[in-house]
mmCIF file of the N, C-alpha and C atoms, coordinates in Angstrom:
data_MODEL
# 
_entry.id   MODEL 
# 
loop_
_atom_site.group_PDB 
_atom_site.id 
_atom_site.type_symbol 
_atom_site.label_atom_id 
_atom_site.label_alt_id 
_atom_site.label_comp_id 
_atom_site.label_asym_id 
_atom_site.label_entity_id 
_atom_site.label_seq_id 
_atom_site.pdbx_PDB_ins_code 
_atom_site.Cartn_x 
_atom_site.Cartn_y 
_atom_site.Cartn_z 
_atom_site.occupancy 
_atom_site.B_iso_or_equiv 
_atom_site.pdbx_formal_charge 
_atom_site.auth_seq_id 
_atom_site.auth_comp_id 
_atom_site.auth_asym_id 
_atom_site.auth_atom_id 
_atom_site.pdbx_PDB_model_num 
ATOM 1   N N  . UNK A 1 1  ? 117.928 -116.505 245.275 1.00 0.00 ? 1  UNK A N  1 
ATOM 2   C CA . UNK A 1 1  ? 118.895 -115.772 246.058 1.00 0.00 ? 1  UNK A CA 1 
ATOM 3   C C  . UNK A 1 1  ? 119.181 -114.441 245.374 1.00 0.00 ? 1  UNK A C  1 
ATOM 4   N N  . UNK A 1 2  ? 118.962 -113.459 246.435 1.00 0.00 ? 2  UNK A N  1 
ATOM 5   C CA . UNK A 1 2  ? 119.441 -112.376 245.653 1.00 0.00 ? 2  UNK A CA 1 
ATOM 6   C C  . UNK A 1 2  ? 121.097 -111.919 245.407 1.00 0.00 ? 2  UNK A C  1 
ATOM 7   N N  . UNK A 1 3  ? 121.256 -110.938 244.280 1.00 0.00 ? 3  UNK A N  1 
ATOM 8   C CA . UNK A 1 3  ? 122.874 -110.942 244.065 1.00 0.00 ? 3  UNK A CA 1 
ATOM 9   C C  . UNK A 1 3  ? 123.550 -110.024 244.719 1.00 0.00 ? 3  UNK A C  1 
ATOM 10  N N  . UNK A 1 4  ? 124.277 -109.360 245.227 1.00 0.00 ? 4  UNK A N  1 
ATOM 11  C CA . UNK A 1 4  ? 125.117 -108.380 246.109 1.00 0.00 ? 4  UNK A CA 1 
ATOM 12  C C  . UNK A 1 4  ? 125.038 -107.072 244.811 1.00 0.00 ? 4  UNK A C  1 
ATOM 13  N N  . UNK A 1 5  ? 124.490 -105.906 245.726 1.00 0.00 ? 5  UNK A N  1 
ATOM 14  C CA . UNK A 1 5  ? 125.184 -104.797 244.980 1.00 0.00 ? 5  UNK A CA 1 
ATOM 15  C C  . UNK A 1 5  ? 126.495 -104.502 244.223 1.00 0.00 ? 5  UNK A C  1 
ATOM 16  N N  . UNK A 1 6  ? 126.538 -103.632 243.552 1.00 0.00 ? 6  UNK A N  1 
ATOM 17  C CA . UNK A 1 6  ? 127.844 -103.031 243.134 1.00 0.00 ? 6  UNK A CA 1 
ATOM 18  C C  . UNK A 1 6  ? 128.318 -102.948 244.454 1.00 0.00 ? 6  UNK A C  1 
ATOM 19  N N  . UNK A 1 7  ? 128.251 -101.667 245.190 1.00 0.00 ? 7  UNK A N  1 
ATOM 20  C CA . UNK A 1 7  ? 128.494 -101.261 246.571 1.00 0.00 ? 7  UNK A CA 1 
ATOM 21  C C  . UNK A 1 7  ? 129.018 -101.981 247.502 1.00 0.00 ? 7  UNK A C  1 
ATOM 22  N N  . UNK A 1 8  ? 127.985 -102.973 247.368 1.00 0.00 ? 8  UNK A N  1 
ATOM 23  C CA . UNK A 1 8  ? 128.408 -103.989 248.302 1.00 0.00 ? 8  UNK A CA 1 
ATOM 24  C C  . UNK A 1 8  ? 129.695 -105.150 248.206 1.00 0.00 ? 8  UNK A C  1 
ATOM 25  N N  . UNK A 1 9  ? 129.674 -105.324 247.144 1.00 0.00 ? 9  UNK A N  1 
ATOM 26  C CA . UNK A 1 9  ? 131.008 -105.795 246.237 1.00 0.00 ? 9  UNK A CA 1 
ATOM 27  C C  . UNK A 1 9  ? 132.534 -104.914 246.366 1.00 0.00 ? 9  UNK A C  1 
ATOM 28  N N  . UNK A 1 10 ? 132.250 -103.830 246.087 1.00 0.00 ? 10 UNK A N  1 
ATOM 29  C CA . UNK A 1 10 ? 133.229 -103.089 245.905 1.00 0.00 ? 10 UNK A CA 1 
ATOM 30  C C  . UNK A 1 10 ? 133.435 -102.516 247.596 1.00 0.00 ? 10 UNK A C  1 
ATOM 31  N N  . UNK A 1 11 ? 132.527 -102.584 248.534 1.00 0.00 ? 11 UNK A N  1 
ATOM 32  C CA . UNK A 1 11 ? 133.303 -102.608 249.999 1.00 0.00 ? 11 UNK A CA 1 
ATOM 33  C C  . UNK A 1 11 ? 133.335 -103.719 250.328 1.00 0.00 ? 11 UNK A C  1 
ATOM 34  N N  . UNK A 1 12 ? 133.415 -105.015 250.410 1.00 0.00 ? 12 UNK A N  1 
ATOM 35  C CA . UNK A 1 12 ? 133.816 -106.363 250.275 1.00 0.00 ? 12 UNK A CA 1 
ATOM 36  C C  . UNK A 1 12 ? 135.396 -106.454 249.701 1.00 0.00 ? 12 UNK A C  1 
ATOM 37  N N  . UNK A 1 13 ? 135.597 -105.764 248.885 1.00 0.00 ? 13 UNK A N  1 
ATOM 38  C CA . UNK A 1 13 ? 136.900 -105.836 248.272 1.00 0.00 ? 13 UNK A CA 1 
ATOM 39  C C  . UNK A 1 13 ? 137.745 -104.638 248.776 1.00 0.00 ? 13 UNK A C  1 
ATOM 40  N N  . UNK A 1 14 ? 137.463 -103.494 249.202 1.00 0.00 ? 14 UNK A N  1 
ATOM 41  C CA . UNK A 1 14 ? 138.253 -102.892 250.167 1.00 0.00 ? 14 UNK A CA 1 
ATOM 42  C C  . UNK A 1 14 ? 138.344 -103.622 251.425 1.00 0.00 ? 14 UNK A C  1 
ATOM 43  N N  . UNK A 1 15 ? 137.796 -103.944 252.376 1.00 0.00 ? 15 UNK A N  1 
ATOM 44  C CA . UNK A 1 15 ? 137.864 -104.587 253.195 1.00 0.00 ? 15 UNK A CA 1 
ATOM 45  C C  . UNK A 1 15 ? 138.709 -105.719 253.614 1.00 0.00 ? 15 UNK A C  1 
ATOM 46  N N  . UNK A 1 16 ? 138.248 -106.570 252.535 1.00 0.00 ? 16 UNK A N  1 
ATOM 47  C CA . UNK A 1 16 ? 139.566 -107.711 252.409 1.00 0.00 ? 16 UNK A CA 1 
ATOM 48  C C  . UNK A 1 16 ? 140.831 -107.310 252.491 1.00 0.00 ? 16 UNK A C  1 
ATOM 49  N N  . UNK A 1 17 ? 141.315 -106.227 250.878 1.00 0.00 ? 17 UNK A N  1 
ATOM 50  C CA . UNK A 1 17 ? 142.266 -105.384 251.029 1.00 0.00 ? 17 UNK A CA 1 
ATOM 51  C C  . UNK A 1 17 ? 143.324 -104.964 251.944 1.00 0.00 ? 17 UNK A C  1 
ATOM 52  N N  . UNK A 1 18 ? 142.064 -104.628 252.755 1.00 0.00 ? 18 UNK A N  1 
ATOM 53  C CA . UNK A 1 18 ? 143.144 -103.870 254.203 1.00 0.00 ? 18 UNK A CA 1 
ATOM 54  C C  . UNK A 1 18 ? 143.484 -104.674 254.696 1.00 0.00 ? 18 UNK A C  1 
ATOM 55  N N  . UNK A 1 19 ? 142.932 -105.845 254.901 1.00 0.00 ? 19 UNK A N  1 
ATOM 56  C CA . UNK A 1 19 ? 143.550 -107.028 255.725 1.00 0.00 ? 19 UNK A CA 1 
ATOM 57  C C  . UNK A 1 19 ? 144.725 -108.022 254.596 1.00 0.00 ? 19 UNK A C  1 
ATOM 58  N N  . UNK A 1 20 ? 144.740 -107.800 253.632 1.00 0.00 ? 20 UNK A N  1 
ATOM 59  C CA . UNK A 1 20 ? 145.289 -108.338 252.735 1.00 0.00 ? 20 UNK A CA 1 
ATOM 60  C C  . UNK A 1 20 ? 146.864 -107.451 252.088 1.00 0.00 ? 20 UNK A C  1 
ATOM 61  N N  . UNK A 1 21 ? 146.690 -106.109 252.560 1.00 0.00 ? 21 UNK A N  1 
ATOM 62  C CA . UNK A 1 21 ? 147.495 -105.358 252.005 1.00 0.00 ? 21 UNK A CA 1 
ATOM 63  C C  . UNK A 1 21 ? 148.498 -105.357 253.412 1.00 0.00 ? 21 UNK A C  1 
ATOM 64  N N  . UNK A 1 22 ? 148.076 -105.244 254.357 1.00 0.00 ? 22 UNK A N  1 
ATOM 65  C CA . UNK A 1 22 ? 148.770 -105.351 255.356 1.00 0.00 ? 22 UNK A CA 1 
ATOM 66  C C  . UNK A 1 22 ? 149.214 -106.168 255.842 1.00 0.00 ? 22 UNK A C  1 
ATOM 67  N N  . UNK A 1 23 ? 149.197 -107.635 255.109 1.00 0.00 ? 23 UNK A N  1 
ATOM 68  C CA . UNK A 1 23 ? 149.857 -108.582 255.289 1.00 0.00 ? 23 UNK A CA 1 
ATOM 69  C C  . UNK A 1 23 ? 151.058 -108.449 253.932 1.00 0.00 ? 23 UNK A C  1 
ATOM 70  N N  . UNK A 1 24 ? 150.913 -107.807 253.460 1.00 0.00 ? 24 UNK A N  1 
ATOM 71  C CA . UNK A 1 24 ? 151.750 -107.843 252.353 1.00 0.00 ? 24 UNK A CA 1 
ATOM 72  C C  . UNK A 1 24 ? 152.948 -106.789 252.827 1.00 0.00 ? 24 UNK A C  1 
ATOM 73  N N  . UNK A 1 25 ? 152.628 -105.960 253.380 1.00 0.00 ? 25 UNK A N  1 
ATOM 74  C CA . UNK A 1 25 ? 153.407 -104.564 253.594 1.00 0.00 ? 25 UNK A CA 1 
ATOM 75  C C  . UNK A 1 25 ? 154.711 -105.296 254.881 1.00 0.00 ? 25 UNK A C  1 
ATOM 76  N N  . UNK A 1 26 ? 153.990 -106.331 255.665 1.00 0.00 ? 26 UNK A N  1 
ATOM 77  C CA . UNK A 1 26 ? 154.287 -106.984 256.910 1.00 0.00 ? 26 UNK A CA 1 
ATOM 78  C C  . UNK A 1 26 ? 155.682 -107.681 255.902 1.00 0.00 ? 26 UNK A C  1 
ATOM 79  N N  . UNK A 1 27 ? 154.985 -108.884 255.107 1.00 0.00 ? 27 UNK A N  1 
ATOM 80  C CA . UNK A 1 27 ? 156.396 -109.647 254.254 1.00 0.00 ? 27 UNK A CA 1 
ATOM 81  C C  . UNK A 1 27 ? 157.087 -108.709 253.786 1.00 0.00 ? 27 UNK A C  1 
ATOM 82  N N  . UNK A 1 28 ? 157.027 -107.952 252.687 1.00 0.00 ? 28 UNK A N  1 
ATOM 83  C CA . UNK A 1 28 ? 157.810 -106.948 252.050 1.00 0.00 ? 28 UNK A CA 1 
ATOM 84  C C  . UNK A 1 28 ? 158.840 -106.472 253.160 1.00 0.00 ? 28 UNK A C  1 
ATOM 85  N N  . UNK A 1 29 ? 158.475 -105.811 253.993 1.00 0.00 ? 29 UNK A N  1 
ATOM 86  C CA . UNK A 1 29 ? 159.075 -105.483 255.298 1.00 0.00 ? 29 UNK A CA 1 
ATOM 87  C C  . UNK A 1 29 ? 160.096 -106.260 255.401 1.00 0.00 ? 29 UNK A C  1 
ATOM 88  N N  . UNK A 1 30 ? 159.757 -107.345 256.160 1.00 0.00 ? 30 UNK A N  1 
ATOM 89  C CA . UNK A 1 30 ? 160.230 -108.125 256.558 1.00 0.00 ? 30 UNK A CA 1 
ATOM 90  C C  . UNK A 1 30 ? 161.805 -108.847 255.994 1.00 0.00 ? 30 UNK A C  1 
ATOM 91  N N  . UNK A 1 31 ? 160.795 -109.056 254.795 1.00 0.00 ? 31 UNK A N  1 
ATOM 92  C CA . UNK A 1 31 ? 162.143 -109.734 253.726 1.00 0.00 ? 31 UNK A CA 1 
ATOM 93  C C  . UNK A 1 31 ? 162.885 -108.525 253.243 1.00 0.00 ? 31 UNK A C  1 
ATOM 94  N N  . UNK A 1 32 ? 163.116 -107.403 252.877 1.00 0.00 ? 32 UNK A N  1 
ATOM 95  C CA . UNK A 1 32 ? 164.074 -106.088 252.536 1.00 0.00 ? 32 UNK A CA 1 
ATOM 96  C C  . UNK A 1 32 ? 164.343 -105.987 253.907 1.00 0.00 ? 32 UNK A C  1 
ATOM 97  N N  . UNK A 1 33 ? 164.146 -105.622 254.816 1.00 0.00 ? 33 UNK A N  1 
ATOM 98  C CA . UNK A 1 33 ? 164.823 -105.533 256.106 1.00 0.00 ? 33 UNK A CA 1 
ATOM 99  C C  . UNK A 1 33 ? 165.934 -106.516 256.448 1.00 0.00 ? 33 UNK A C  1 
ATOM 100 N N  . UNK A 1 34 ? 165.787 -107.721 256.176 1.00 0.00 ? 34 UNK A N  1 
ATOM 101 C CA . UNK A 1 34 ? 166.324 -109.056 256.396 1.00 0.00 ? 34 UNK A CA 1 
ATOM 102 C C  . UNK A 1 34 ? 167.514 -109.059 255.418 1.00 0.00 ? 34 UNK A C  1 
ATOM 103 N N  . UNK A 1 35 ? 167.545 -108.487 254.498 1.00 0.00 ? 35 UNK A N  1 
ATOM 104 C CA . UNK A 1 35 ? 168.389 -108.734 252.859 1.00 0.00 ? 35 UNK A CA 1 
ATOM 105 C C  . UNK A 1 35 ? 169.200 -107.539 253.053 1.00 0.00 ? 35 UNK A C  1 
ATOM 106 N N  . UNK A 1 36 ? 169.367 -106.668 253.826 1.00 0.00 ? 36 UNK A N  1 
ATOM 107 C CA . UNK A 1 36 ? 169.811 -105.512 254.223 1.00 0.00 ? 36 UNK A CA 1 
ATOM 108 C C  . UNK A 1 36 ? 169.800 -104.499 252.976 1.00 0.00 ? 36 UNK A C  1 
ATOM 109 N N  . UNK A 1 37 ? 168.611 -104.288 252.730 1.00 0.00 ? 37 UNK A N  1 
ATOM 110 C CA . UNK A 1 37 ? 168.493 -103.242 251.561 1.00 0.00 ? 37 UNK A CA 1 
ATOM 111 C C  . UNK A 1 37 ? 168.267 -101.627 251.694 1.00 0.00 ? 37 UNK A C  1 
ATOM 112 N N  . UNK A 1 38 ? 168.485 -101.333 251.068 1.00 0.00 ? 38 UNK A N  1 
ATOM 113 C CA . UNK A 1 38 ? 168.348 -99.362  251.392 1.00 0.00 ? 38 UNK A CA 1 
ATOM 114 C C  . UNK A 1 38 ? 167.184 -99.561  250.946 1.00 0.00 ? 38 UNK A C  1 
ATOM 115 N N  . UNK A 1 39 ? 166.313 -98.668  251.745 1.00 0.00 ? 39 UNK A N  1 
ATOM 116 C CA . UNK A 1 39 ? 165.017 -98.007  251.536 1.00 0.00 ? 39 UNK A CA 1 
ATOM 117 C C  . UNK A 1 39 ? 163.978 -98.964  252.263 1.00 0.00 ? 39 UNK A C  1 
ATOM 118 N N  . UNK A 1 40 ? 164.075 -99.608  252.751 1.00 0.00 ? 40 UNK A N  1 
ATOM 119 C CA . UNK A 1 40 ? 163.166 -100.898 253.285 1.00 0.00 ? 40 UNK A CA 1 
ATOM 120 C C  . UNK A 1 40 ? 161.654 -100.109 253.186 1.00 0.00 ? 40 UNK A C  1 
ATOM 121 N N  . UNK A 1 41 ? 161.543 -98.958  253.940 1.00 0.00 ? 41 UNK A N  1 
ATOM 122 C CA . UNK A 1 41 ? 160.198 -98.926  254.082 1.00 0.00 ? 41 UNK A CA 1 
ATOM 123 C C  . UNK A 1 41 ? 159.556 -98.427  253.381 1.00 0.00 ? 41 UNK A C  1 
ATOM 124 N N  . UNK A 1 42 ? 160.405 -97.687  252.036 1.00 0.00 ? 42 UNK A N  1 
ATOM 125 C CA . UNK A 1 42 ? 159.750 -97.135  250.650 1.00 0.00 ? 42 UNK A CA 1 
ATOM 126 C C  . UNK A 1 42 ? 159.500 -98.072  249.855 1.00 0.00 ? 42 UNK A C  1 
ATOM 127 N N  . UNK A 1 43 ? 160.597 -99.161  249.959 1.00 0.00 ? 43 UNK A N  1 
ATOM 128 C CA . UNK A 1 43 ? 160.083 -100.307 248.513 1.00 0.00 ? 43 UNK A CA 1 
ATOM 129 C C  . UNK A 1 43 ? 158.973 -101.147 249.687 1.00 0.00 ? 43 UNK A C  1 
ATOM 130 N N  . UNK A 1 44 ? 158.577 -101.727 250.446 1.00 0.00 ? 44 UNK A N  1 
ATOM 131 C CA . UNK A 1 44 ? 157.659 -102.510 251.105 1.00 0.00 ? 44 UNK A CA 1 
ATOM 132 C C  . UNK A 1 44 ? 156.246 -101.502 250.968 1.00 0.00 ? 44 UNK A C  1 
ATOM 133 N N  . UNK A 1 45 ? 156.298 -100.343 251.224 1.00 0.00 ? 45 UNK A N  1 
ATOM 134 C CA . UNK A 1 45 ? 155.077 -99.327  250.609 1.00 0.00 ? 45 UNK A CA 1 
ATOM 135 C C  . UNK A 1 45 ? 154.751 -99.374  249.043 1.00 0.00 ? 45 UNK A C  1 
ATOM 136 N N  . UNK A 1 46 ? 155.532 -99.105  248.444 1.00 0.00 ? 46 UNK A N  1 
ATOM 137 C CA . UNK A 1 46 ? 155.312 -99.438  247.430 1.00 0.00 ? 46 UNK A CA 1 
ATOM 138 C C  . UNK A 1 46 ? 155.014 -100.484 246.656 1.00 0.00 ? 46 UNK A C  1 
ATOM 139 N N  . UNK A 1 47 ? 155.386 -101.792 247.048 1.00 0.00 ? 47 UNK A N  1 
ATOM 140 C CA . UNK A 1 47 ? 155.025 -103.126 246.992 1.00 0.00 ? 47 UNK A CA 1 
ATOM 141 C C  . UNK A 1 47 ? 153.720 -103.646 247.243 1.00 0.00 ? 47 UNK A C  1 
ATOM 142 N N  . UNK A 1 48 ? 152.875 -102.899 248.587 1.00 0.00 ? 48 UNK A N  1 
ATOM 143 C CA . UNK A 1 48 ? 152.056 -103.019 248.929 1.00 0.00 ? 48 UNK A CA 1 
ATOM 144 C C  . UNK A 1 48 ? 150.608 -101.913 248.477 1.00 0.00 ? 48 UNK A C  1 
ATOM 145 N N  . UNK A 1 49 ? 151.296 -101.031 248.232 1.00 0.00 ? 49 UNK A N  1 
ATOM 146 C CA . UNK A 1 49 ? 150.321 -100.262 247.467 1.00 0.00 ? 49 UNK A CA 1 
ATOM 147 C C  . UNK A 1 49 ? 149.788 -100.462 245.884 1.00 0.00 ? 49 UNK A C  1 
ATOM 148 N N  . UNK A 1 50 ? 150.730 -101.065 245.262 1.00 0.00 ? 50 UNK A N  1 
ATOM 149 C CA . UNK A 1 50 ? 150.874 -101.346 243.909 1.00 0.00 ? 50 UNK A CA 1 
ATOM 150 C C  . UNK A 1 50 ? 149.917 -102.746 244.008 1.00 0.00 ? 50 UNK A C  1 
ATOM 151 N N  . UNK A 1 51 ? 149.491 -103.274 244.664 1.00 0.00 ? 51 UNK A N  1 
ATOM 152 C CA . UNK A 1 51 ? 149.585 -104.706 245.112 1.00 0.00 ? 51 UNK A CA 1 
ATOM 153 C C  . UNK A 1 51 ? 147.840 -104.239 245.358 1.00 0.00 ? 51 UNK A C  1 
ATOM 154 N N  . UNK A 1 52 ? 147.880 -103.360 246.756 1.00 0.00 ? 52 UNK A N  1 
ATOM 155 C CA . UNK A 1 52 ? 146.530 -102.788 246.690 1.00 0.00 ? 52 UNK A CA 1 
ATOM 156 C C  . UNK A 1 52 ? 145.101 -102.182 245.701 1.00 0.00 ? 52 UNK A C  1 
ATOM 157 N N  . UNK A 1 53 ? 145.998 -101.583 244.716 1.00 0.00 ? 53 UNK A N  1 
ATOM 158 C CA . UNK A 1 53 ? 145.295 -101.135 243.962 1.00 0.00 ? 53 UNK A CA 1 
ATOM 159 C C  . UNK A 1 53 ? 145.154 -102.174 242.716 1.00 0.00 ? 53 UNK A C  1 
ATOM 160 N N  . UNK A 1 54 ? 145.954 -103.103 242.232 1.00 0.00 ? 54 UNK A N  1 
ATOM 161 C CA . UNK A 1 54 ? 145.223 -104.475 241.417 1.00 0.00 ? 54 UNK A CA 1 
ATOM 162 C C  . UNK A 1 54 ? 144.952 -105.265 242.119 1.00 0.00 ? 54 UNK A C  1 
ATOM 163 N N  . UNK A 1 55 ? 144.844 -105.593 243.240 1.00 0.00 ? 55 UNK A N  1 
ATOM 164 C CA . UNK A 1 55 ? 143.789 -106.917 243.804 1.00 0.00 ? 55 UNK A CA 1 
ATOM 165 C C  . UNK A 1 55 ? 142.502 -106.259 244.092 1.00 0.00 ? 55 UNK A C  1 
ATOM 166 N N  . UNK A 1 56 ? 142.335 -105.036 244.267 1.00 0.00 ? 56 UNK A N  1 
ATOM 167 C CA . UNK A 1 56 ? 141.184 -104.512 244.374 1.00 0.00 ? 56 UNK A CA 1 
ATOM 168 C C  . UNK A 1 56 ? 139.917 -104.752 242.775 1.00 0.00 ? 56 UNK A C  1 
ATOM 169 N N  . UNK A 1 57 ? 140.484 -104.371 242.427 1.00 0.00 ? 57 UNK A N  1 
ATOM 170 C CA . UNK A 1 57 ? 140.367 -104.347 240.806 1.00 0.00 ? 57 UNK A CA 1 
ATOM 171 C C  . UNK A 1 57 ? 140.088 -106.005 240.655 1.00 0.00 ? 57 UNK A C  1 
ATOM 172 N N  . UNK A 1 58 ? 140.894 -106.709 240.834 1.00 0.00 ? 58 UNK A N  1 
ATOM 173 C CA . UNK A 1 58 ? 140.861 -108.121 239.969 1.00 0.00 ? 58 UNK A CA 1 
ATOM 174 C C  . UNK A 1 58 ? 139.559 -108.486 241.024 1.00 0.00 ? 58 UNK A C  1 
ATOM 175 N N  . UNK A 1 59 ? 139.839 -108.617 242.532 1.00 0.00 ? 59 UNK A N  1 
ATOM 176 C CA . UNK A 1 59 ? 138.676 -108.584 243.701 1.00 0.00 ? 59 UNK A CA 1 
ATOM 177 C C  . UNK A 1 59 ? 137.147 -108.437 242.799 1.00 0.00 ? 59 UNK A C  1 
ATOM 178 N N  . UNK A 1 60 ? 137.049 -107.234 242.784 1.00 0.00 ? 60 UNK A N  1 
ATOM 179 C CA . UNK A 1 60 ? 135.862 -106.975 242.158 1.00 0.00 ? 60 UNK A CA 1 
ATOM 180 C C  . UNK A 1 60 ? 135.327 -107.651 240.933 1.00 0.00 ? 60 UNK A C  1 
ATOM 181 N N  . UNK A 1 61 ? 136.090 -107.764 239.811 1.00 0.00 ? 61 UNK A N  1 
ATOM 182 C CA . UNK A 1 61 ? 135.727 -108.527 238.838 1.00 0.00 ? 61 UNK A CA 1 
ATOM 183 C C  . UNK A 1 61 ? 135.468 -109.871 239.342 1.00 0.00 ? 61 UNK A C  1 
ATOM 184 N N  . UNK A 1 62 ? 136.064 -110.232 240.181 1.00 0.00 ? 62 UNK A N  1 
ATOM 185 C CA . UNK A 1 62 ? 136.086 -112.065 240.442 1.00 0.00 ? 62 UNK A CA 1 
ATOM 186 C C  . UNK A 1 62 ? 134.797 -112.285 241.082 1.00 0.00 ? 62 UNK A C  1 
ATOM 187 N N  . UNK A 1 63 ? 134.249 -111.301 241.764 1.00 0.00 ? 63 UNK A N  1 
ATOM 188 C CA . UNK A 1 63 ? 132.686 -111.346 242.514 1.00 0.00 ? 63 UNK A CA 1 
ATOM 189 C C  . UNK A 1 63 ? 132.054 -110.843 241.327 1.00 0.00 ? 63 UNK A C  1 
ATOM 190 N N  . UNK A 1 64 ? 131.805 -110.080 240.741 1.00 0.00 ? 64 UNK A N  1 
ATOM 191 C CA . UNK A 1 64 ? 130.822 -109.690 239.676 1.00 0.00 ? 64 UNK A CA 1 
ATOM 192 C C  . UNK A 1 64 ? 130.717 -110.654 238.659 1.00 0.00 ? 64 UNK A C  1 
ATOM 193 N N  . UNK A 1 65 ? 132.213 -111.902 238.583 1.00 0.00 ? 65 UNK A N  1 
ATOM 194 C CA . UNK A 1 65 ? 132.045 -112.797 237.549 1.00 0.00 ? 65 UNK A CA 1 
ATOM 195 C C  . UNK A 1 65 ? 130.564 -113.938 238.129 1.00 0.00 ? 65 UNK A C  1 
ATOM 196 N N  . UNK A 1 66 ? 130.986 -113.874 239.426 1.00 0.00 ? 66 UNK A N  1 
ATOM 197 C CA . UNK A 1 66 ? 130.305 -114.957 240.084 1.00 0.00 ? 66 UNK A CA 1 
ATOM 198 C C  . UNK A 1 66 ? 128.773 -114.547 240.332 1.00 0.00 ? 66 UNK A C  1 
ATOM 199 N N  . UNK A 1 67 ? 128.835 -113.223 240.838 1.00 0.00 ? 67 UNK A N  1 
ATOM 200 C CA . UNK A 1 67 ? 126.912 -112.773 240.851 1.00 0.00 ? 67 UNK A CA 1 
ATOM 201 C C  . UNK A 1 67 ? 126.605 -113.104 239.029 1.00 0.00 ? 67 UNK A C  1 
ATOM 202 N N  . UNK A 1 68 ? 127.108 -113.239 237.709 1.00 0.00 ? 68 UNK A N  1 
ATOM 203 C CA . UNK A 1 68 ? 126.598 -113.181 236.375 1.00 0.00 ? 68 UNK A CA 1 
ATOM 204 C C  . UNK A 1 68 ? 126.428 -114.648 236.247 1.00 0.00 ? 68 UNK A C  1 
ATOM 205 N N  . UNK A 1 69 ? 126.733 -115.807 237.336 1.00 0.00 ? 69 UNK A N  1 
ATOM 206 C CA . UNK A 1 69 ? 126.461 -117.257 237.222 1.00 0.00 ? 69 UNK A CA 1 
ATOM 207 C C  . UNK A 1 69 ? 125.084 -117.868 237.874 1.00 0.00 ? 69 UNK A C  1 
ATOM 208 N N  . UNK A 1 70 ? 124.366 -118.293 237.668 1.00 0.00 ? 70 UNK A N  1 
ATOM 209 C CA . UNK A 1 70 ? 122.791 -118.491 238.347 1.00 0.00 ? 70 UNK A CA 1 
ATOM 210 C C  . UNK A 1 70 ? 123.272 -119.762 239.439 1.00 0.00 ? 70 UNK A C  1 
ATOM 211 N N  . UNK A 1 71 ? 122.541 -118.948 240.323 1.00 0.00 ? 71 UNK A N  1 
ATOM 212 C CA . UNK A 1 71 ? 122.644 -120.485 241.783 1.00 0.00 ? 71 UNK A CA 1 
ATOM 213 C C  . UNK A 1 71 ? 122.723 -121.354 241.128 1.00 0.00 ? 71 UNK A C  1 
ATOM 214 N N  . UNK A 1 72 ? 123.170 -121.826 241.630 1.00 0.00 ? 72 UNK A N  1 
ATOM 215 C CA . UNK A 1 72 ? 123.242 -124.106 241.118 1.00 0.00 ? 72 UNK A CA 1 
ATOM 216 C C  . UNK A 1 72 ? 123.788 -124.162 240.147 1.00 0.00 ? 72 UNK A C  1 
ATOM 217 N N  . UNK A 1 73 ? 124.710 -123.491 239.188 1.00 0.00 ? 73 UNK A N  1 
ATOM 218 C CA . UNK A 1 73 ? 125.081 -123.840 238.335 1.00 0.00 ? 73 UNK A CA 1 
ATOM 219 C C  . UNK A 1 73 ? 126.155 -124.873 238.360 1.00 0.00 ? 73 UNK A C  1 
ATOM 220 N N  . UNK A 1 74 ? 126.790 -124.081 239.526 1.00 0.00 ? 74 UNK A N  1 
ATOM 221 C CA . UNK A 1 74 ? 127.630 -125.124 239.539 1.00 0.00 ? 74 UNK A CA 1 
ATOM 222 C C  . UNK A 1 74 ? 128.009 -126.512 240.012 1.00 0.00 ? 74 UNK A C  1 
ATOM 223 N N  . UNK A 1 75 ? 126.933 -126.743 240.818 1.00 0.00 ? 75 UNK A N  1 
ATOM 224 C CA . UNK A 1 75 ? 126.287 -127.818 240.875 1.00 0.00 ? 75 UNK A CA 1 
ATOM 225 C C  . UNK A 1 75 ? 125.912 -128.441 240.219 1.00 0.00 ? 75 UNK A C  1 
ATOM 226 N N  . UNK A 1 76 ? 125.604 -128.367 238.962 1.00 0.00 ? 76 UNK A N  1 
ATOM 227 C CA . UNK A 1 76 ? 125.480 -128.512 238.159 1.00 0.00 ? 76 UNK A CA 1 
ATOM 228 C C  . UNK A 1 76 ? 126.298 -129.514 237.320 1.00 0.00 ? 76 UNK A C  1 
ATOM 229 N N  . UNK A 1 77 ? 127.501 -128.411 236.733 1.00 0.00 ? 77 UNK A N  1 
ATOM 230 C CA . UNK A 1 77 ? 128.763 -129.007 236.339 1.00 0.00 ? 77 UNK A CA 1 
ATOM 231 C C  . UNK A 1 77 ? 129.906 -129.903 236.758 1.00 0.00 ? 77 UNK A C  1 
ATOM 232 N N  . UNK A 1 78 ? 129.288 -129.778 238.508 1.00 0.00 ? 78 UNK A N  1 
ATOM 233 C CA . UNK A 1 78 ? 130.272 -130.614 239.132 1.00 0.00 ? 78 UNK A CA 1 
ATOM 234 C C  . UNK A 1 78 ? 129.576 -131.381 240.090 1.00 0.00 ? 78 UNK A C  1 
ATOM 235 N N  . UNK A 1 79 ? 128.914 -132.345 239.662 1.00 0.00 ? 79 UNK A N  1 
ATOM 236 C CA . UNK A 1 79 ? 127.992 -133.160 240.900 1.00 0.00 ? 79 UNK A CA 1 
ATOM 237 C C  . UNK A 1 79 ? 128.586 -133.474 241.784 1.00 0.00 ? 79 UNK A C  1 
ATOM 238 N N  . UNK A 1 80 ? 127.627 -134.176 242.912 1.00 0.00 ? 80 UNK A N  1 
ATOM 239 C CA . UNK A 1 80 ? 128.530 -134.838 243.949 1.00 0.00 ? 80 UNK A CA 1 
ATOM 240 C C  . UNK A 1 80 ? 128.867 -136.297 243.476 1.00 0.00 ? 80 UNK A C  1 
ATOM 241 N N  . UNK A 1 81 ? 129.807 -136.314 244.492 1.00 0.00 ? 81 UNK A N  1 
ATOM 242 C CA . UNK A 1 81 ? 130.111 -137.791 244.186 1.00 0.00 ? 81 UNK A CA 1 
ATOM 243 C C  . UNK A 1 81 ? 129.574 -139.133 245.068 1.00 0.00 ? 81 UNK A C  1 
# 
């Protein structure tokens, strides 16, 4: 099996992102709106952006950990039962 590009990895992990960040921006929202806080839509941006830019990051490492493991390994370590 072949392994996924850099490229391809790293738009895999934007991608998710957007769908992932915008669920985040949605709660944040949600809950400061609800709690009656000043600024609702600066701290939920910010929550979600901050949020964006390390899951992106951790995203990527967590696939590049996994393309550096050879098929079947883990099969390997964890038979069936």
């Amino acid at each position: 099996m072949a392994t996924e590009s850099h490229l391809r990895s790293i738009l895999k992990a934007i991608s998710w992102r957007i769908i992932a960040t915008g669920t985040t921006f949605v709660l944040a929202f949600t809950i400061f709106s609800n709690s009656e806080c000043e600024g609702v839509l600066e701290k939920s941006t910010i929550v979600a952006g901050l949020e964006l830019i390390i899951k992106i990051m951790l995203y990527y490492l967590h696939e590049r950990g996994w393309q550096m493991l050879p098929s079947g390994s883990v099969r390997k370590i964890l038979p069936k039962k």
